[in-house]
NUGU-378657 format. One record per residue (C-alpha): residue number from 1; x, y, z. Coordinates in nm, 2 decimals. Last residue first. Example, Ala and Ser with C-alpha at 12.3 -4.5 7.8 and 13.67 -1.06 7.14 Angstrom:
! residues 2
+-----+--------+--------+--------+
: num :     xx :     yy :     zz :
+-----+--------+--------+--------+
:   2 :   1.37 :  -0.11 :   0.71 :
:   1 :   1.23 :  -0.45 :   0.78 :
+-----+--------+--------+--------+
This chain:
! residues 268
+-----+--------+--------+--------+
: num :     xx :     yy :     zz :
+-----+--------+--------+--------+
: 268 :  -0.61 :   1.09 :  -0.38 :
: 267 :  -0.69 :   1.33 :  -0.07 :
: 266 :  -1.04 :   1.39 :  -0.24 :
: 265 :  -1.12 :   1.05 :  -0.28 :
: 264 :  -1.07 :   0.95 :   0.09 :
: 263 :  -1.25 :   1.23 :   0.24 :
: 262 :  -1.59 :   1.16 :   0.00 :
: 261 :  -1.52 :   0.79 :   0.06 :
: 260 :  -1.50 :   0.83 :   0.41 :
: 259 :  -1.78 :   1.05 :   0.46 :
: 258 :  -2.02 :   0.83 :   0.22 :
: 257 :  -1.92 :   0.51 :   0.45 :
: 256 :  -1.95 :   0.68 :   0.81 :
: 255 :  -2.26 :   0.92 :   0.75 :
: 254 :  -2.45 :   0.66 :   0.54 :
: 253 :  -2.32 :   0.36 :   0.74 :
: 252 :  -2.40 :   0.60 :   1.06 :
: 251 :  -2.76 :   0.68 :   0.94 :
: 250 :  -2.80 :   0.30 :   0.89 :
: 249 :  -2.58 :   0.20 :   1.20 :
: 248 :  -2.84 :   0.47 :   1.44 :
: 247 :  -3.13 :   0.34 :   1.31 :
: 246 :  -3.05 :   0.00 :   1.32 :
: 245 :  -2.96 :   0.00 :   1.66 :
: 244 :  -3.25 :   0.25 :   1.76 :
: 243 :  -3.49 :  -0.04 :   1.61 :
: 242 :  -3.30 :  -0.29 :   1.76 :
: 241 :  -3.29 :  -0.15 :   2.09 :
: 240 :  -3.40 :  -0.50 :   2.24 :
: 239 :  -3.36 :  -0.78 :   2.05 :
: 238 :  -3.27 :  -1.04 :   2.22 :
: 237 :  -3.53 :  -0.96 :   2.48 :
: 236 :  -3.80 :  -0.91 :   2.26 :
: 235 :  -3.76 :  -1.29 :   2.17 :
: 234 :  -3.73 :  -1.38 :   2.53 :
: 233 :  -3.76 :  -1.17 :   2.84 :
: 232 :  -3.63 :  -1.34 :   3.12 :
: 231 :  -3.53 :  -1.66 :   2.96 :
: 230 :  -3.39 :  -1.56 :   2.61 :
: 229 :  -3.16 :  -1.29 :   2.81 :
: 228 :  -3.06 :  -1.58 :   3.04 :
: 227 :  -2.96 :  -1.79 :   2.75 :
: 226 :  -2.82 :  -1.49 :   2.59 :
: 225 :  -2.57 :  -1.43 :   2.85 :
: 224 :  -2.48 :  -1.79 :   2.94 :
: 223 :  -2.39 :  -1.80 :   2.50 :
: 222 :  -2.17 :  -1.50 :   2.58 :
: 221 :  -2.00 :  -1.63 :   2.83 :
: 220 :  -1.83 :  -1.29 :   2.94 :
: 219 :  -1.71 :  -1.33 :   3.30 :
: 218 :  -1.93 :  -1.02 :   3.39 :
: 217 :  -2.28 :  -1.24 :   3.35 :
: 216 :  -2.17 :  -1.48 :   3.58 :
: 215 :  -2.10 :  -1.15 :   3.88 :
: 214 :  -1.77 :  -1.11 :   3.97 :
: 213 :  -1.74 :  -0.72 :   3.87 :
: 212 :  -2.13 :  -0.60 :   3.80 :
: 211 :  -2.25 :  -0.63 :   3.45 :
: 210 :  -2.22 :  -0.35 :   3.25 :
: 209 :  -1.93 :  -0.45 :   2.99 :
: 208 :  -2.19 :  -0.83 :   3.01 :
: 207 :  -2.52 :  -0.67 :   2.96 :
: 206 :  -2.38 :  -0.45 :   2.64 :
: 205 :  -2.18 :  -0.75 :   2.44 :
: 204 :  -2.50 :  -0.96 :   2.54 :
: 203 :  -2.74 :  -0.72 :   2.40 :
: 202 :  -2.50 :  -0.66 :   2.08 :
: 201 :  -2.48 :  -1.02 :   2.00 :
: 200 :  -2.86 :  -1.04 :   2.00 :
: 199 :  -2.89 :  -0.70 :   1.78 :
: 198 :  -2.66 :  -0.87 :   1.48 :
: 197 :  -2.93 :  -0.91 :   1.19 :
: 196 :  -3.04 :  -0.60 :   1.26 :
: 195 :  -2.69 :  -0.45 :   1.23 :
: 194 :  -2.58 :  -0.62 :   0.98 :
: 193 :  -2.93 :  -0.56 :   0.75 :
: 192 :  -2.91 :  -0.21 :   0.85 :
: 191 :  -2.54 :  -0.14 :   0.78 :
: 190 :  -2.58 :  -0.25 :   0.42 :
: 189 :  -2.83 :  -0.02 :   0.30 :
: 188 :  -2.65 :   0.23 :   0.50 :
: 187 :  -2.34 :   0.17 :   0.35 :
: 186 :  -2.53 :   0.15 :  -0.03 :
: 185 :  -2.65 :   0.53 :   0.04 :
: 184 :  -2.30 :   0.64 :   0.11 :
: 183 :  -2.18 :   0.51 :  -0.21 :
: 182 :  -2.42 :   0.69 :  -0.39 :
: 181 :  -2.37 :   1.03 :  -0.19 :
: 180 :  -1.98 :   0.99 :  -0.25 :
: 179 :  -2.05 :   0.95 :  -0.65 :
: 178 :  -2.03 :   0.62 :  -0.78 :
: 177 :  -1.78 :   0.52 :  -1.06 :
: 176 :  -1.93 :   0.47 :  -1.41 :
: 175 :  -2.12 :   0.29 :  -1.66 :
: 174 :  -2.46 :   0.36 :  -1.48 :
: 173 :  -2.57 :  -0.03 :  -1.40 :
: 172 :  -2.21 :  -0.12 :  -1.35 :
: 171 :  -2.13 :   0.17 :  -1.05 :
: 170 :  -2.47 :   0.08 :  -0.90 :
: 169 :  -2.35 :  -0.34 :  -0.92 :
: 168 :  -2.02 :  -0.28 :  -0.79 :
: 167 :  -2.17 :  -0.03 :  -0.52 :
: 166 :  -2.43 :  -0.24 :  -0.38 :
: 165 :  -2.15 :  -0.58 :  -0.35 :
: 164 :  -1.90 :  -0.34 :  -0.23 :
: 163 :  -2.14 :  -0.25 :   0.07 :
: 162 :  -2.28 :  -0.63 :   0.13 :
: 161 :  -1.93 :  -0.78 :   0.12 :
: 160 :  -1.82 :  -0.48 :   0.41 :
: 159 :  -2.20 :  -0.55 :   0.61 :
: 158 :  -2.25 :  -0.89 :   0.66 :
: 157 :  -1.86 :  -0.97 :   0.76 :
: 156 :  -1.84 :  -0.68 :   0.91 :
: 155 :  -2.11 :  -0.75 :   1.16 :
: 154 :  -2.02 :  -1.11 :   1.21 :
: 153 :  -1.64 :  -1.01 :   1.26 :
: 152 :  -1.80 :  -0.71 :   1.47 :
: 151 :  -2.00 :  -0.91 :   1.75 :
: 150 :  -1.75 :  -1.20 :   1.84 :
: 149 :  -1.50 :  -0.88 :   1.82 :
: 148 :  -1.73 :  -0.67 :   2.12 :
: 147 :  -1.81 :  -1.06 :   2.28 :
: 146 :  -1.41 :  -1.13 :   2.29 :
: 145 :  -1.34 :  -0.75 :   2.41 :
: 144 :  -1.66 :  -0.71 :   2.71 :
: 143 :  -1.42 :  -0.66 :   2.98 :
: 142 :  -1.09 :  -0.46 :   2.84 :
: 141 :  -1.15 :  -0.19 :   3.03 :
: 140 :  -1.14 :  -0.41 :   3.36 :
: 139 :  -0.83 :  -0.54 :   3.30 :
: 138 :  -0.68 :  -0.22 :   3.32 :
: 137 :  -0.79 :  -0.22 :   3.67 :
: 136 :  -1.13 :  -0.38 :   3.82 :
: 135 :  -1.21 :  -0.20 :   4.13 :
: 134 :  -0.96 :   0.11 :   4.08 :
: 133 :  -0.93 :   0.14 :   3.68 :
: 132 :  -1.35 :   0.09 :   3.65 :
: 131 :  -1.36 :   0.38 :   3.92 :
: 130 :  -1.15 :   0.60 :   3.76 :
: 129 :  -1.26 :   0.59 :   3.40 :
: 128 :  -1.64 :   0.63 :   3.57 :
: 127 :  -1.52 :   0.96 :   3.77 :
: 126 :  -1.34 :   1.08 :   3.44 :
: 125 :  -1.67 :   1.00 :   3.22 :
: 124 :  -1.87 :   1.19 :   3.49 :
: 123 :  -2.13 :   0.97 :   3.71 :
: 122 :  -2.52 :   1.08 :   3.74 :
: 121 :  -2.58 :   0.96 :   3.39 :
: 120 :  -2.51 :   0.59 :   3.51 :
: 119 :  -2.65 :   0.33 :   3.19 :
: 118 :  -2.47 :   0.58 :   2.99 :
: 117 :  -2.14 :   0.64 :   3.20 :
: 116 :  -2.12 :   0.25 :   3.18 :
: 115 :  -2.16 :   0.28 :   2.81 :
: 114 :  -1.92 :   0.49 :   2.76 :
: 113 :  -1.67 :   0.37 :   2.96 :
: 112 :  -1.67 :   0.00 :   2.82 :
: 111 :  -1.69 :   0.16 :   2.47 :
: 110 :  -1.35 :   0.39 :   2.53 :
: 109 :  -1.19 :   0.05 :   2.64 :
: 108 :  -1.36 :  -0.16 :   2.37 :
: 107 :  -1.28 :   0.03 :   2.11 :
: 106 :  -0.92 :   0.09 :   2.06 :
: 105 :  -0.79 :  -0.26 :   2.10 :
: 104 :  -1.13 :  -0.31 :   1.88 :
: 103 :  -0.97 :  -0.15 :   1.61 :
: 102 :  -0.72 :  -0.42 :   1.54 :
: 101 :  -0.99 :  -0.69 :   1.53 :
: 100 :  -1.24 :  -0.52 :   1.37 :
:  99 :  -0.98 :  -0.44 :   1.08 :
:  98 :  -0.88 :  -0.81 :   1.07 :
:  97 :  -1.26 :  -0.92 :   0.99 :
:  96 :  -1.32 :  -0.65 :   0.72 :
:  95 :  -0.99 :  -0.74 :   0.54 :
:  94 :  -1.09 :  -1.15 :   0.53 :
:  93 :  -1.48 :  -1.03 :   0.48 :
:  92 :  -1.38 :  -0.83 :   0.20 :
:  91 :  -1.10 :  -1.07 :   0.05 :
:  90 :  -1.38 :  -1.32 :   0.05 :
:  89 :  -1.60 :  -1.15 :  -0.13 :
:  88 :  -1.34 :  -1.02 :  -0.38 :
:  87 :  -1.25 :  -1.41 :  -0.46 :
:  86 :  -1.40 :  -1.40 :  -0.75 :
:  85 :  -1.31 :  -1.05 :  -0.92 :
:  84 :  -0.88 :  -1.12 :  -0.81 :
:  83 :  -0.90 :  -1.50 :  -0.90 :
:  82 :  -0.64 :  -1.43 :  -1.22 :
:  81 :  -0.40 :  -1.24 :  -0.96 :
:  80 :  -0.42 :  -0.93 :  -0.75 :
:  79 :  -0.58 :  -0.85 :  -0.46 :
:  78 :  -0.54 :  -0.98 :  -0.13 :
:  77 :  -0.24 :  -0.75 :   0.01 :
:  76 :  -0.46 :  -0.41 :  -0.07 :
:  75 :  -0.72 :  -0.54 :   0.07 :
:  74 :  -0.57 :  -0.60 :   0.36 :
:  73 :  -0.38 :  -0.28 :   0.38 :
:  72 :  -0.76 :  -0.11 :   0.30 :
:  71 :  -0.88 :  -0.32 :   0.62 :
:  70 :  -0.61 :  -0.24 :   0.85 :
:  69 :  -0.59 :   0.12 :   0.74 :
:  68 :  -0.98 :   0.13 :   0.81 :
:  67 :  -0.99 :  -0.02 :   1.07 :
:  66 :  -0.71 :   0.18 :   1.28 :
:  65 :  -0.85 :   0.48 :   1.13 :
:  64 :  -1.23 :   0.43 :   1.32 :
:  63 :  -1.04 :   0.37 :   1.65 :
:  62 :  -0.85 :   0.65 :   1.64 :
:  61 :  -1.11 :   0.90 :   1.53 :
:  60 :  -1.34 :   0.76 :   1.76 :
:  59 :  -1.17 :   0.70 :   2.09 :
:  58 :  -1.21 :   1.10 :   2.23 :
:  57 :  -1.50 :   1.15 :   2.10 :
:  56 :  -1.67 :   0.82 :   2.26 :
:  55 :  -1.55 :   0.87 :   2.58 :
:  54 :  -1.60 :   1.25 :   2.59 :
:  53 :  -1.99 :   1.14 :   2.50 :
:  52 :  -2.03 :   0.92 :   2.79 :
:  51 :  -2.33 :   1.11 :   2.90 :
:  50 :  -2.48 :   1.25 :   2.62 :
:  49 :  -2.86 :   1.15 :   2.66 :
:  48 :  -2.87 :   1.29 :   3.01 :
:  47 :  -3.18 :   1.17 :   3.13 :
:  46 :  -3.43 :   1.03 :   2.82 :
:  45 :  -3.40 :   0.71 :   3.08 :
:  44 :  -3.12 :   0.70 :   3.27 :
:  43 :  -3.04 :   0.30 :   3.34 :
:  42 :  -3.36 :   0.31 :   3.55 :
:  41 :  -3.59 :   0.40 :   3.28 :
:  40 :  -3.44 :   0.16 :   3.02 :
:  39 :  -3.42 :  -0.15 :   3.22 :
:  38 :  -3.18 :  -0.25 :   3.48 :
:  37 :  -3.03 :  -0.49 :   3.25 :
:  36 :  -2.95 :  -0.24 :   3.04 :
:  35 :  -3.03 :  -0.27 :   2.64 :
:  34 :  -3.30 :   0.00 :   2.63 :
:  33 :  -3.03 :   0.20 :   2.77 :
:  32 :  -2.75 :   0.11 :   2.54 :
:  31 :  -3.02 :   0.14 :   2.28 :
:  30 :  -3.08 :   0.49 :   2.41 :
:  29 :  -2.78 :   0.64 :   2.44 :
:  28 :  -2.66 :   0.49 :   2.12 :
:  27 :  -2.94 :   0.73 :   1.97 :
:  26 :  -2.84 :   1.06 :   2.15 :
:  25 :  -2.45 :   0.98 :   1.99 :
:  24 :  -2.56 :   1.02 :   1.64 :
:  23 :  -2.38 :   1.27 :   1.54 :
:  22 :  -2.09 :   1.24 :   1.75 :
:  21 :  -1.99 :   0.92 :   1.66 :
:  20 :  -2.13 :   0.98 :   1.32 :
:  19 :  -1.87 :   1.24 :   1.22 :
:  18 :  -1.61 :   1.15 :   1.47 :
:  17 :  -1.55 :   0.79 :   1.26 :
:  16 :  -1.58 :   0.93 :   0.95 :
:  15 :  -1.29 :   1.18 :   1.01 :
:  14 :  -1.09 :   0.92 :   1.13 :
:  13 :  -1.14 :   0.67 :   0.84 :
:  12 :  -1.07 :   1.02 :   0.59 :
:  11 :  -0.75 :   0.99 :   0.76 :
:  10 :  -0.58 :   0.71 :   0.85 :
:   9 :  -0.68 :   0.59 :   0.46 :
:   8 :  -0.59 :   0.86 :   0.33 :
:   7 :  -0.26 :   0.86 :   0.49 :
:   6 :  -0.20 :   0.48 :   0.35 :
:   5 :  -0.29 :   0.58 :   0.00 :
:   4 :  -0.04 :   0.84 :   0.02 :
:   3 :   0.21 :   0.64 :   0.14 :
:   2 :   0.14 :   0.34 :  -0.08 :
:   1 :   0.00 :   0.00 :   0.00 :
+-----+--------+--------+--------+
């Protein structure tokens, strides 16, 4: 991958990632919320619908580059060769699964204090850092990492195939490249599907970064997690927030996807 490529990359993936980050923040309030295991009313209710936000401003742009350099590297390494147009799928889901990984060293800290701040709008962001660091320590941001990747590589994997997929076939039908607004419109296409399709990892990722230290939920078994979800409040359970979920990763694919191909094109 070439320099320039690379910085563009960094970038316009940064620059994507604080757009919708802090766009949208209201709406994550309220899935994280609707998500709680304490229910939505006690977890805050319409209360204080940016708490957490320094959190989340702070780990966006950093977190959002770090995918998207790992995933365009990726790319980049994959293609070539007589297989290049078949395998593309594959190569997505490949790239789209590594990035998650990498960015999620980024993510899940600034997510597990985020969310925690969230479902506690009386608590700062600082005073929520501080007390995760001094029950838990820097273990204790990292609680929620295997369900937040176990969540993303099937996200990606729906979503990243799904968006190239839209815009091959667009760019074909009109005999030439799509515009940033066209591309945009395919990510949310494709982030809606993912992310509806995804809701009952997102519950469990969510109940188990809130869950009390040394409680069964806390250790992170994800399938213990759903079970009980399935148990107390079945179907609905497992999907709870899907509709601000969906909302929020459609508007965000279109904010996200169309930003970062709009930032990325005109730095090439």
């Amino acid at each position: 991958m070439e320099k320039q490529a690379f910085i563009a990359s960094l970038t316009a993936g940064g620059c994507a990632g604080m757009c919708v980050d802090l766009v949208l923040f209201p709406l994550d309030t309220m899935k994280t919320r609707l998500q709680s295991q304490h229910g939505f009313y006690n977890a805050g209710g319409f209360r204080g619908i940016y708490a957490g936000v320094p959190s989340a401003a702070i780990g966006s742009f950093p977190n959002a580059a770090a995918f998207f350099v790992t995933y365009d590297c990726t790319k980049s390494l994959l293609s070539g060769g007589e297989d290049t147009a078949r395998m593309a799928p594959v190569n997505h889901m490949l790239a789209a699964s590594l990035g998650e990984i990498v960015a999620c060293l980024i993510r899940v800290p600034t997510e597990v204090v985020k969310q925690r701040t969230q479902a506690c709008p009386s608590s700062t962001t600082y005073q929520m850092l501080l007390t995760t660091l001094r029950e838990e320590g820097v273990r204790g941001l990292y609680r929620g990492y295997r369900s937040t990747v176990l969540r993303e590589i099937p996200f990606s994997l729906v979503q990243f195939p799904l968006w190239e997929h839209l815009k091959t076939l667009w760019s074909q039908r009109q005999g030439h490249t799509l515009y940033s607004w066209q591309a945009a419109v395919c990510g949310a296409l494709a982030g809606a599907v993912a992310a509806f399709v995804t809701t009952p990892l997102d519950v469990a990722k969510t109940r188990i970064m809130l869950a009390k230290a040394g409680t069964a939920t806390a250790s992170g078994n994800i399938p213990l997690v759903l079970l009980d979800v399935w148990k107390s409040r079945g179907l609905s359970g497992l999907f709870a927030g899907s509709i601000p979920r969906v909302t929020f990763i459609s508007m965000g694919g279109f904010i996200f996807l169309g930003a970062y191909e709009k930032v990325r094109s005109t730095l090439l």
